[in-house]
C-alpha positions, 0 to 999 in steps of 0.5 A, spaced: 279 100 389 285 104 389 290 105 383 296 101 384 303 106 383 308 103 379 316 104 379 316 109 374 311 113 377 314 113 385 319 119 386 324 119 392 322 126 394 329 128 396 329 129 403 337 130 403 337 123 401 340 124 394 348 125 396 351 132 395 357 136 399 354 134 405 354 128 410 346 126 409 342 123 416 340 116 416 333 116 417 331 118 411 336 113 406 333 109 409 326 110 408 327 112 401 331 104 401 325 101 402 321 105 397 325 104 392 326 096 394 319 096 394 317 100 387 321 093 383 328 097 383 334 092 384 339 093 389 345 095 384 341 101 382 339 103 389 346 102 392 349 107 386 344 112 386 345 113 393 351 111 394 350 107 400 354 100 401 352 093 401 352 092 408 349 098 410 343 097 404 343 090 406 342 092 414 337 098 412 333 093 408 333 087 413 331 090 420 329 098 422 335 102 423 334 103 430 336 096 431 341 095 426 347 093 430 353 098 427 349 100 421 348 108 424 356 108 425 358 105 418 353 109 415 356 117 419 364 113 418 362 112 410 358 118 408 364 123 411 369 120 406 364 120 401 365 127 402 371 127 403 372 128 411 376 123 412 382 120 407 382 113 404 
C-alpha cells in the first residue's frame, strides 16, 4: 500500500498561483484550492495565502471552474485590483 501524504508534506508547486505583481489565471488557483482543501488546511489559511475571496474559494470549491457561474469574472474583476489595475 502506497504511503499516505500529510498536510506537511504536500506542496503547491507555484504554477503562478501564489499572488505577486501579476494578474494569476484561474486554472491553476483553483487546483492548488482543492489540493490544500484536501491536505487538511482550513479555508481561512487558504483564502489569505491566495488571496482569493470567499465566494470565489466557496464556488471553486464546490463545482469545476468551467461551470461556475460568474467565478471566472469575479476572479479576473478582483485579481486586477488586487494588483492595483483597477481603483477601489
Amino acid at each position: 500500500m502506497p504511503a499516505r501524504k500529510t498536510a506537511d508534506s504536500l506542496e503547491v508547486k507555484d504554477k503562478g498561483v501564489m499572488p505577486g505583481k501579476t494578474v494569476r489565471s484561474l486554472e491553476p488557483v483553483a487546483e492548488a484550492i482543492r489540493e490544500m482543501f484536501a491536505a487538511g488546511k482550513d479555508a481561512e489559511t487558504i483564502q489569505q495565502e491566495l488571496a482569493v475571496s470567499e465566494h470565489v474559494f466557496r464556488e471553486l470549491l464546490s463545482h469545476s471552474y468551467k461551470m461556475v457561474g460568474r467565478a471566472p469574472e469575479i476572479f479576473a474583476y478582483q485579481e486586477k485590483m488586487r494588483i492595483g489595475e483597477l481603483a477601489d
